[in-house]
KEPADO-46632 format. One line per 2 residues: their letters; for each residue x, y, z of N, C-alpha, C. Coordinates in steps of 0.2 Angstrom, whole numbers, always signed. Layout:
N
A) X:Y:Z:X:Y:Z:X:Y:Z  ... .
//
This chain:
326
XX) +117:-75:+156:+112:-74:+151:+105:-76:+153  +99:-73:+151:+93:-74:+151:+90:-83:+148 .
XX) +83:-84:+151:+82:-89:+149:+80:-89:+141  +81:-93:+135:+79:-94:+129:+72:-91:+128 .
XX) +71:-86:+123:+64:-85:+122:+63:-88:+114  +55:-91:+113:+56:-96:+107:+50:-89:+104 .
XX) +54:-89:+96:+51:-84:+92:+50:-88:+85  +43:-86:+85:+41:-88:+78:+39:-83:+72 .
XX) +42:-86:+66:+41:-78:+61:+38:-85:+55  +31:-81:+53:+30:-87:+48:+29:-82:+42 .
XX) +29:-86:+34:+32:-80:+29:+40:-82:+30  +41:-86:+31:+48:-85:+34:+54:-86:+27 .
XX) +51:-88:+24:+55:-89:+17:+56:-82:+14  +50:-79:+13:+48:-72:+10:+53:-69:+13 .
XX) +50:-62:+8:+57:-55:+8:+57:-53:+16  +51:-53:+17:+51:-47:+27:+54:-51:+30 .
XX) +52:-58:+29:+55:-63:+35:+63:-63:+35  +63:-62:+28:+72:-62:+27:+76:-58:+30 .
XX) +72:-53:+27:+77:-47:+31:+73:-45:+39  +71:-49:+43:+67:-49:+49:+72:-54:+53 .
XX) +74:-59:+51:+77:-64:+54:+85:-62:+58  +86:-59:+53:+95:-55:+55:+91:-50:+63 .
XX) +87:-46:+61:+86:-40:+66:+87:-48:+75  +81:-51:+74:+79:-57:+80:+84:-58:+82 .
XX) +89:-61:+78:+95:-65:+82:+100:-63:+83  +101:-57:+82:+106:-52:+84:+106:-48:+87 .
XX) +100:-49:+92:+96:-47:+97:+93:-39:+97  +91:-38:+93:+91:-30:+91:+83:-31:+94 .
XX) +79:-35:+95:+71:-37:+98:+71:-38:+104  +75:-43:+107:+70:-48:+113:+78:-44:+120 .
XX) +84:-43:+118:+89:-40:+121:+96:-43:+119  +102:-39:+119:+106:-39:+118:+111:-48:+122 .
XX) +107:-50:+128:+107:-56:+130:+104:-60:+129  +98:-59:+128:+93:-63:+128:+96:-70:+121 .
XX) +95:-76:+125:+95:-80:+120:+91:-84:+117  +91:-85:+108:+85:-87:+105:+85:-92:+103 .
XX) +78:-96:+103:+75:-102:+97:+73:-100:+93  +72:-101:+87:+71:-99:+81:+65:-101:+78 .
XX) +57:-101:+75:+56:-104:+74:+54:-103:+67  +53:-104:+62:+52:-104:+56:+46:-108:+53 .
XX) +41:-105:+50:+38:-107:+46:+35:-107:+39  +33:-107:+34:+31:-107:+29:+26:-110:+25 .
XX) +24:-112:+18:+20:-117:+16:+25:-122:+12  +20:-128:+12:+24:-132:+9:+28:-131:+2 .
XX) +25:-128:-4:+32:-127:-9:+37:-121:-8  +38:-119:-3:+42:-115:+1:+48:-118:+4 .
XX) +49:-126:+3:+52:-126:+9:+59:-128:+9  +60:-129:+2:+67:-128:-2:+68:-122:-3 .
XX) +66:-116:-1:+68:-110:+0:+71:-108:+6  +66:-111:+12:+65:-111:+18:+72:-114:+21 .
XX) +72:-120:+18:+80:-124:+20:+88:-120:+18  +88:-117:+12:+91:-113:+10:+92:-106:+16 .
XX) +86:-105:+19:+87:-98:+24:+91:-99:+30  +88:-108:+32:+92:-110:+35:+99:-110:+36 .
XX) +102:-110:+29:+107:-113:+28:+111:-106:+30  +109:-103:+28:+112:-94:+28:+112:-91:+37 .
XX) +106:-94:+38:+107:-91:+47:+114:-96:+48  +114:-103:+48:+118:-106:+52:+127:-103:+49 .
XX) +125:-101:+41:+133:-98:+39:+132:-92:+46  +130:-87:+47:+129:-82:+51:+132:-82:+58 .
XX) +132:-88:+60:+133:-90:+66:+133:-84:+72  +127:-84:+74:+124:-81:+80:+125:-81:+86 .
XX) +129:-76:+91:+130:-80:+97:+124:-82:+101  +117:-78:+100:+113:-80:+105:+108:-83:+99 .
XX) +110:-87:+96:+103:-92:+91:+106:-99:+93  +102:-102:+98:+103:-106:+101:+101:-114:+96 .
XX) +94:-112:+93:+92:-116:+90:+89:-115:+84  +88:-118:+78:+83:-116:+74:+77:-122:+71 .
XX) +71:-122:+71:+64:-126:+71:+60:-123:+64  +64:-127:+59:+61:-122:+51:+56:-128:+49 .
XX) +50:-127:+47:+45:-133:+47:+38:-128:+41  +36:-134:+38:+30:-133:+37:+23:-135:+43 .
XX) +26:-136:+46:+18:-140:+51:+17:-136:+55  +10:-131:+54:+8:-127:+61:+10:-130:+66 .
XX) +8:-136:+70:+7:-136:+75:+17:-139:+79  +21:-140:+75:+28:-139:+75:+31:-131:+78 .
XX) +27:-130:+74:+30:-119:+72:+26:-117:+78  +21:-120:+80:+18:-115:+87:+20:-116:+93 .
XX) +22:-123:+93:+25:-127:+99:+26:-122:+104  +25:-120:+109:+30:-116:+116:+31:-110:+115 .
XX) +28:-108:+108:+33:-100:+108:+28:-96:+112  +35:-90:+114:+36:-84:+117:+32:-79:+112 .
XX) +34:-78:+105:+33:-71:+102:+32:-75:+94  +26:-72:+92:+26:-74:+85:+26:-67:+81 .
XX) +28:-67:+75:+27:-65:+70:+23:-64:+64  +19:-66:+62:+14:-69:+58:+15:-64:+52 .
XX) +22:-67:+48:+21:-60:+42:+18:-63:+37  +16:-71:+35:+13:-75:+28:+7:-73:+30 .
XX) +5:-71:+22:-3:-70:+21:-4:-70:+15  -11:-71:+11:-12:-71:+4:-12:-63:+1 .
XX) -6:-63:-2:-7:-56:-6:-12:-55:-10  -15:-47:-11:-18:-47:-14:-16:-49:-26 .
XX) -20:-51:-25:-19:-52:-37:-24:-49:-40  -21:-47:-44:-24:-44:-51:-31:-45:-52 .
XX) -35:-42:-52:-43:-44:-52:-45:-47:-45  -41:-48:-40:-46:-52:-34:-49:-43:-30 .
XX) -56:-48:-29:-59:-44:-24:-57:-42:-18  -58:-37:-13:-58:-37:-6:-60:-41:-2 .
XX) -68:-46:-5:-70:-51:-1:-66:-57:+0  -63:-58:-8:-59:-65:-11:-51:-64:-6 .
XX) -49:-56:-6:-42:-58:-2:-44:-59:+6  -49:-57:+9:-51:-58:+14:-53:-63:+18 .
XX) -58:-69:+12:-60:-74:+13:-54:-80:+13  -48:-79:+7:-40:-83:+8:-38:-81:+15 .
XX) -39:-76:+16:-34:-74:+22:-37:-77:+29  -44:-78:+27:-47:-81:+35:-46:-88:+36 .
XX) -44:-90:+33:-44:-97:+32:-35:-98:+33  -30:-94:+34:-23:-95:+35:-25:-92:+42 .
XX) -28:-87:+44:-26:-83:+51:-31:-89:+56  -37:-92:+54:-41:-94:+59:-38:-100:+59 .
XX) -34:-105:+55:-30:-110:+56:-21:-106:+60  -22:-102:+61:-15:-102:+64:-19:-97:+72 .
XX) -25:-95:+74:-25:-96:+79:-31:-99:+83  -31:-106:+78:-28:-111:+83:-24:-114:+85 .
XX) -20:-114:+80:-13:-117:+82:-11:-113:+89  -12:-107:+89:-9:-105:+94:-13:-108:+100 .
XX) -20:-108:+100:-24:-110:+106:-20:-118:+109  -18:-122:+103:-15:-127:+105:-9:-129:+106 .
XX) -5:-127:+104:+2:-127:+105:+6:-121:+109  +3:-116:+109:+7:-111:+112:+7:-107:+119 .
XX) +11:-104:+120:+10:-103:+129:+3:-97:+128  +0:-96:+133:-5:-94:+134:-4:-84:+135 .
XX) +5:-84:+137:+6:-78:+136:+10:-75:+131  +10:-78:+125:+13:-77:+120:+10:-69:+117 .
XX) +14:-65:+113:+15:-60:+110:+13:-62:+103  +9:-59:+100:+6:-61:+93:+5:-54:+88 .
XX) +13:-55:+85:+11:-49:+79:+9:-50:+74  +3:-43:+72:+2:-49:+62:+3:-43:+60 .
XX) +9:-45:+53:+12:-41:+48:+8:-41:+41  +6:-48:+41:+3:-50:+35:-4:-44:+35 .
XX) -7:-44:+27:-11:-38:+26:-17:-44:+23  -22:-40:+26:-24:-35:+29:-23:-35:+37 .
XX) -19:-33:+37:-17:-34:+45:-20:-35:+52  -23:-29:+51:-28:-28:+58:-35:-33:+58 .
XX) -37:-33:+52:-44:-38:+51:-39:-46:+52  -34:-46:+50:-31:-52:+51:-30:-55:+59 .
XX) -28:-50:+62:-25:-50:+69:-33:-49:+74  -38:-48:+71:-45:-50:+73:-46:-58:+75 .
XX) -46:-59:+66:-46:-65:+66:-44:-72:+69  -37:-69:+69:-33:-75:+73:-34:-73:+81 .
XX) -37:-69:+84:-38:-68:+90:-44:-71:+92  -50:-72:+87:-57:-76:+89:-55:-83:+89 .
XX) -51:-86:+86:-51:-94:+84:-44:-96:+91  -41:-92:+94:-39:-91:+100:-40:-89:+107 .
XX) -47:-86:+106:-46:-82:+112:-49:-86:+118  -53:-94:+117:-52:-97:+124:-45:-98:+128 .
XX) -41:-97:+124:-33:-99:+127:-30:-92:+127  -32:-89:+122:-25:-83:+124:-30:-77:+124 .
XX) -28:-71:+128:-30:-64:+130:-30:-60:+126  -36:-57:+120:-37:-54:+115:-31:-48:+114 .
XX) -29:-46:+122:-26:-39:+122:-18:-43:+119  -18:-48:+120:-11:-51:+115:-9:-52:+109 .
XX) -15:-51:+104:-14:-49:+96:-14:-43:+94  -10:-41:+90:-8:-33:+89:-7:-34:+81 .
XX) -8:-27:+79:-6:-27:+70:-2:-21:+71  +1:-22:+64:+8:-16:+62:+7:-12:+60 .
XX) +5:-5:+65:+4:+0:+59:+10:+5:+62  +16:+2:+62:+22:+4:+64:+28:+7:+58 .
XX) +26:+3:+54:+31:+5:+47:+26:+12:+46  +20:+13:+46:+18:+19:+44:+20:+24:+48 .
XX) +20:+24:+55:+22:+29:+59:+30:+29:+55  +35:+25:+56:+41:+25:+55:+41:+30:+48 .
XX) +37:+29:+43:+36:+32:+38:+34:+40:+40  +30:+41:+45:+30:+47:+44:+31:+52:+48 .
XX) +39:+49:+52:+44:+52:+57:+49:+53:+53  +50:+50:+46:+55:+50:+42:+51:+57:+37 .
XX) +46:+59:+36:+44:+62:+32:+43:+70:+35  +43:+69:+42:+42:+76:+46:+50:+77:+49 .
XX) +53:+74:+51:+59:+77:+50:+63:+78:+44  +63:+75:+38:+67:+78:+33:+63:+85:+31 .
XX) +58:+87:+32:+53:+93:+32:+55:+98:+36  +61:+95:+41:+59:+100:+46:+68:+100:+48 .
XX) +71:+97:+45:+79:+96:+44:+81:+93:+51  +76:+88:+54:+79:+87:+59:+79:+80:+59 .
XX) +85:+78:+63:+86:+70:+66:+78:+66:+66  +78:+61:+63:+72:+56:+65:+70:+54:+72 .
XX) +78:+54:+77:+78:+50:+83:+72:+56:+88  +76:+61:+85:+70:+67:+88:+63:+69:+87 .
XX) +61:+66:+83:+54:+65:+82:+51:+62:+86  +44:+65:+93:+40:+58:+94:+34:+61:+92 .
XX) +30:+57:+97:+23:+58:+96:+19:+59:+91  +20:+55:+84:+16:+55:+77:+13:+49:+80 .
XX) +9:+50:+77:+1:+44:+79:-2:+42:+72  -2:+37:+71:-7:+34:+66:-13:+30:+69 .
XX) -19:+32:+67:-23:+30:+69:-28:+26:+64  -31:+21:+65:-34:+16:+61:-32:+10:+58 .
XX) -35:+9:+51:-31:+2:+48:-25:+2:+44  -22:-3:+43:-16:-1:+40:-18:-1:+30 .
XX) -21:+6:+29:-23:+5:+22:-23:+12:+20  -25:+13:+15:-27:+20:+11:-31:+23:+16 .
XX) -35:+22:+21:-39:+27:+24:-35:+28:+30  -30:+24:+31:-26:+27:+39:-24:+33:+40 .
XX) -25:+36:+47:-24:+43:+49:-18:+45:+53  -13:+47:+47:-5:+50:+52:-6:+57:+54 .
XX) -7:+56:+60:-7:+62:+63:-2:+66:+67  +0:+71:+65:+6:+74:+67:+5:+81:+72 .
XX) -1:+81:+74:-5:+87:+76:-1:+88:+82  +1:+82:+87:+5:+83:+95:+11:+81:+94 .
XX) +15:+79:+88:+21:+79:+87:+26:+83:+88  +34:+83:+94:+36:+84:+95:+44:+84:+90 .
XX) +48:+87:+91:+54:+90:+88:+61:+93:+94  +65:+87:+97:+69:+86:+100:+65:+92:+108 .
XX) +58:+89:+108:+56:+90:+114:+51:+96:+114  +50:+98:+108:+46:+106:+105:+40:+103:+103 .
XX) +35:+106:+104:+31:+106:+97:+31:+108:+91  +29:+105:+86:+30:+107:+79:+25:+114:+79 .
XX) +28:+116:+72:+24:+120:+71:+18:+119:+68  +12:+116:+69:+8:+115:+66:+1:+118:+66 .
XX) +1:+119:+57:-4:+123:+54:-9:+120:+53  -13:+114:+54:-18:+111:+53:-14:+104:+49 .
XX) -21:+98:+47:-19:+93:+44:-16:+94:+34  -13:+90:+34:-10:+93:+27:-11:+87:+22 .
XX) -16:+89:+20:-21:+84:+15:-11:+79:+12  -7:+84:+10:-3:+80:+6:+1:+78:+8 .
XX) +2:+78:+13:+7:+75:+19:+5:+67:+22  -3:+70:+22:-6:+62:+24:-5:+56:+18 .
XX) -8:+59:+12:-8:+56:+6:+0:+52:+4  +3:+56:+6:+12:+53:+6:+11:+47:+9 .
XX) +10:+48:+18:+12:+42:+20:+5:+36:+18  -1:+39:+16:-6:+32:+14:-3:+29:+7 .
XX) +0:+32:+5:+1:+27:-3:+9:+25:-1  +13:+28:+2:+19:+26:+4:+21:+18:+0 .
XX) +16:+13:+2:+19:+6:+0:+19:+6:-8  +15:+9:-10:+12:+8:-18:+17:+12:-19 .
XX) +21:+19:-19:+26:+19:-21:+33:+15:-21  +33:+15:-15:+38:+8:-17:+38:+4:-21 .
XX) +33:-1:-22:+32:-6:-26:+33:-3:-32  +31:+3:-36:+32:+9:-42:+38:+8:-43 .
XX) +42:+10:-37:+48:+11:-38:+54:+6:-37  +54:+0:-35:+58:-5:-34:+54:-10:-37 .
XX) +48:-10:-40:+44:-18:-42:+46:-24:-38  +45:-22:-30:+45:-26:-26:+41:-22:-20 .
XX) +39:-26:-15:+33:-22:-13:+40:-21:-6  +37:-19:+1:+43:-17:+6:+44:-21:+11 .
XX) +51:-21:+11:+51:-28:+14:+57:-27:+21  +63:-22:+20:+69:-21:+22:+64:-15:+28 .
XX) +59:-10:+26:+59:-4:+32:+50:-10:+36  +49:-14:+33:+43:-17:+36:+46:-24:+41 .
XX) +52:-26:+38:+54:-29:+46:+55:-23:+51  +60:-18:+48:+64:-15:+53:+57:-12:+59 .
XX) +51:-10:+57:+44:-9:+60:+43:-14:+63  +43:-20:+60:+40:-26:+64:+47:-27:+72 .
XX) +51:-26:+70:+58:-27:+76:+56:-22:+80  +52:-17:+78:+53:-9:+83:+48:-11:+86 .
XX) +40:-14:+82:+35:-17:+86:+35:-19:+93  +39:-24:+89:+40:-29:+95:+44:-29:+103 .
XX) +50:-24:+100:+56:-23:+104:+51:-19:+108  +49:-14:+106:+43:-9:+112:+38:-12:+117 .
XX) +37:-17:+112:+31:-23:+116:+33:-27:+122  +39:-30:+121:+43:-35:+125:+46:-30:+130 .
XX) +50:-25:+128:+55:-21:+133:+50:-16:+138  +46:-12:+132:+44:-7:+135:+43:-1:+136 .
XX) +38:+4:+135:+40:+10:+131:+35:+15:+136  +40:+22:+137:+35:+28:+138:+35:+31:+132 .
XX) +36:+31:+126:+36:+34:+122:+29:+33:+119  +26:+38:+116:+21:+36:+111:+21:+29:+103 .
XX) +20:+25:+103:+20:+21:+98:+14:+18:+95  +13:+18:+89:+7:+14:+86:+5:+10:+84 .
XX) +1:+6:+87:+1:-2:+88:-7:-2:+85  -9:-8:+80:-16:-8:+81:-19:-15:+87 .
XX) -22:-11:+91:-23:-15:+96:-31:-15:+96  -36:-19:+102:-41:-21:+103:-45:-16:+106 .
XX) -50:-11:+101:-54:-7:+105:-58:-8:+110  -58:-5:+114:-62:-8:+121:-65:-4:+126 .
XX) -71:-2:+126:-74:+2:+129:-75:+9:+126  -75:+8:+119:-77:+15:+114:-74:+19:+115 .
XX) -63:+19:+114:-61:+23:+116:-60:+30:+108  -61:+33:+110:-61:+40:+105:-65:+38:+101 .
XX) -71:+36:+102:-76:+35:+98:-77:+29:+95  -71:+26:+95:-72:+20:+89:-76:+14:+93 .
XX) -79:+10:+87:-83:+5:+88:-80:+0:+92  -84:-4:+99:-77:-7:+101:-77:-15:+97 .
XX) -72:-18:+98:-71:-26:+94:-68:-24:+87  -65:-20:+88:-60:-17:+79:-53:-18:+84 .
XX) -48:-20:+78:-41:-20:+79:-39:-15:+76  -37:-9:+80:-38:-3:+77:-31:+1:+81 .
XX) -26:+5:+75:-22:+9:+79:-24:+14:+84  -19:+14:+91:-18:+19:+94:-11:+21:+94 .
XX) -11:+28:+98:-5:+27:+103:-3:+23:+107  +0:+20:+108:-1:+16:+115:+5:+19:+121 .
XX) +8:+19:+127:+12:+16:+129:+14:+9:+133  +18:+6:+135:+21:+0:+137:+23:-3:+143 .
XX) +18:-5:+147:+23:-4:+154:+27:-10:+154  +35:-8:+157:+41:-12:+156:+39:-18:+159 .
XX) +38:-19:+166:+36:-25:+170:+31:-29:+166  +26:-27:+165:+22:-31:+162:+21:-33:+155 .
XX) +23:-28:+152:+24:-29:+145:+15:-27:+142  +11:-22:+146:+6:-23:+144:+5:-15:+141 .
XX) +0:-13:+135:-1:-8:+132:-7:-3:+135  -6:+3:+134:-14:+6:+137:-11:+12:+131 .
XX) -17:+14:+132:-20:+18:+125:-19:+26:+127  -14:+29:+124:-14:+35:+126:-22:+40:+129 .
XX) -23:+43:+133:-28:+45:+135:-30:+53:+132  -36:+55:+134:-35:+65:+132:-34:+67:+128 .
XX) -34:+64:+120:-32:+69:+116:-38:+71:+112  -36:+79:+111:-43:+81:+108:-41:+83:+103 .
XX) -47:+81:+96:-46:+83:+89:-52:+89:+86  -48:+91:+80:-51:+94:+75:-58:+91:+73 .
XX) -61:+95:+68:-65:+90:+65:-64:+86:+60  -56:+88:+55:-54:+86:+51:-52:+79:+53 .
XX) -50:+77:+60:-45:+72:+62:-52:+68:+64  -56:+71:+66:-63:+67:+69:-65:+64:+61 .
XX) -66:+66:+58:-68:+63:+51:-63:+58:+47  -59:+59:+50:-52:+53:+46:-51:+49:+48 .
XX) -55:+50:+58:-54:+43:+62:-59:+41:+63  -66:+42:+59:-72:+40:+58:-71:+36:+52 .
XX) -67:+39:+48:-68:+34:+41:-63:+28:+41  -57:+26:+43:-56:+21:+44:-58:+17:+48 .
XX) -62:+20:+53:-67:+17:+59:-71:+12:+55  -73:+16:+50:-81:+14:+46:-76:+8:+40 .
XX) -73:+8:+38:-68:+3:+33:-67:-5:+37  -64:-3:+43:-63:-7:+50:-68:-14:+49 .
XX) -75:-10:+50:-81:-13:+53:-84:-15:+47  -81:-15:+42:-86:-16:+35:-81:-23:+35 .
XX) -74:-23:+37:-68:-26:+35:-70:-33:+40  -71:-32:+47:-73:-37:+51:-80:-40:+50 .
XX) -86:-37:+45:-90:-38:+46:-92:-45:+40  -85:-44:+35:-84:-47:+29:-79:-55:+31 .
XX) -75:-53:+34:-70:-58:+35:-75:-62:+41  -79:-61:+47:-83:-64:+52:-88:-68:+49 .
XX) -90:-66:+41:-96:-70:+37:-91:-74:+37  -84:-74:+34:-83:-81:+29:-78:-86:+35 .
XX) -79:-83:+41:-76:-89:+46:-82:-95:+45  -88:-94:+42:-92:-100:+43:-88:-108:+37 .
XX) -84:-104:+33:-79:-109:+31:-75:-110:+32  -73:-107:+37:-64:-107:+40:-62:-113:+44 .
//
């Protein structure tokens, strides 16, 4: 067996973490050898929840869960780790504004990356599930980045893809496995761009007739419908994204996947210093991302990845004021 890789999942009490923690130690992430440290974190009146989750892994009895580290204290939960998780965040409430979830949220990701600058390894893998995602995973990457390499914070805009491979093959009657190349581009919100234009079908290309206003609209409200429909917001298909993220990250991928990573060098236009989806693919060896190259759009597609562009930088521009209280 492999050396012990230590994973941290914070939120851990929470619904994604719960249904996230089975996918980790059952190797379906880091490999079917690979053995795990566990780390677990939450907030303090969480932790009689937290204890109780423990208590459920250890019923579970995992062969490769070597240990588990369930803690309120950042700087316990950062300690060494391999791969973090970052699904805790301040939801948004009833009456809060964009600035108000923004300014809570800067204040839990700019204390947790520094936890990372001080307790963690310097090559660690930093996902942030928690929303607003991508402006989140900015965040935690400035109050880091003398110790860790920007290009190691990513956001999840993977349950959306995964969302909208499930929606074009049942369209198309065919196997989900056989779906690639759906791309989502941008933030993870109501202006993200799923784009199915280069989307292949067990190795074809689709037939495709241009962008479809109601197709896109399906997969941008996707969570809102859930929440309608279960009064619970998505927790069970946003681990299993978060496990696909990561599992691609760590292992490796030719395949296209969409990751919101760090723009750099004004790729497709977009401003650079946004945490912004692309394509990416994954080199095995290194475990590093590069951004699909060459592709050319419409204007319809040029304007849908101009407007989450423009959401992006209003979104950094808000959260980057209220680090002066951070």
């Amino acid at each position: 067996m492999s050396a012990p890789v230590r994973v941290l999942i914070t939120g851990a009490a929470g619904q994604i973490g719960y249904s996230l923690i089975p996918l980790v130690c059952k190797g379906d992430v880091f490999g079917k050898t690979t053995p795990i440290i566990l780390h677990l974190l939450d907030i303090p009146p969480m932790k009689g929840v937290l204890d109780g989750v423990v208590m459920e892994i250890n019923d579970c009895a995992y062969p490769l869960l070597q240990n588990v580290v369930a803690t309120v204290d950042e700087a316990e939960a950062f300690k060494d780790i391999d791969a973090a998780f970052l699904v805790g965040s301040m939801p948004r409430r009833e009456g809060m504004e964009r600035k108000d979830l923004l300014a809570a949220n800067v204040k839990i990701f700019a204390s947790q990356g520094r936890a990372l600058a001080n307790h963690s390894k310097p090559t660690v893998k930093v996902l942030v599930v928690g929303n607003p995602a991508n402006t989140n995973a900015y965040i935690c990457s400035q109050f880091a980045k003398d110790k860790i390499p920007i290009r190691n914070f990513t956001a999840m805009t993977r349950l959306d893809q995964n969302r909208a491979m499930g929606q074009l093959a049942s369209a198309n009657n065919a196997a989900v496995k056989d779906v690639e190349r759906v791309i989502i581009w941008g933030n993870h919100s109501s202006t993200q761009f799923p784009d199915i234009s280069n989307a292949t079908i067990a190795g074809k290309p689709i037939d495709f007739k241009g962008h479809d206003p109601n197709f896109i609209s399906v997969i941008q409200k996707r969570g809102a419908a859930v929440i309608a429909a279960r009064k619970l917001s998505s927790a069970m298909s946003a681990a299993k994204a978060a496990a696909d993220h990561m599992h691609d990250w760590w292992n490796g991928s030719d395949k296209w996947v969409s990751m919101g990573v760090i723009s750099d060098g004004n790729p497709y236009g977009v401003p650079d210093g946004l945490i912004f989806s692309y394509p990416v693919t994954i080199d095995s060896a290194t475990k590093e991302w590069s951004i699909v190259p060459g592709l050319k759009f419409d204007q319809v597609a040029q304007t849908r990845i101009d407007e989450t562009a423009k959401e992006l930088s209003e979104e950094k521009a808000e959260a980057t004021a209220a680090t002066a209280n951070a």
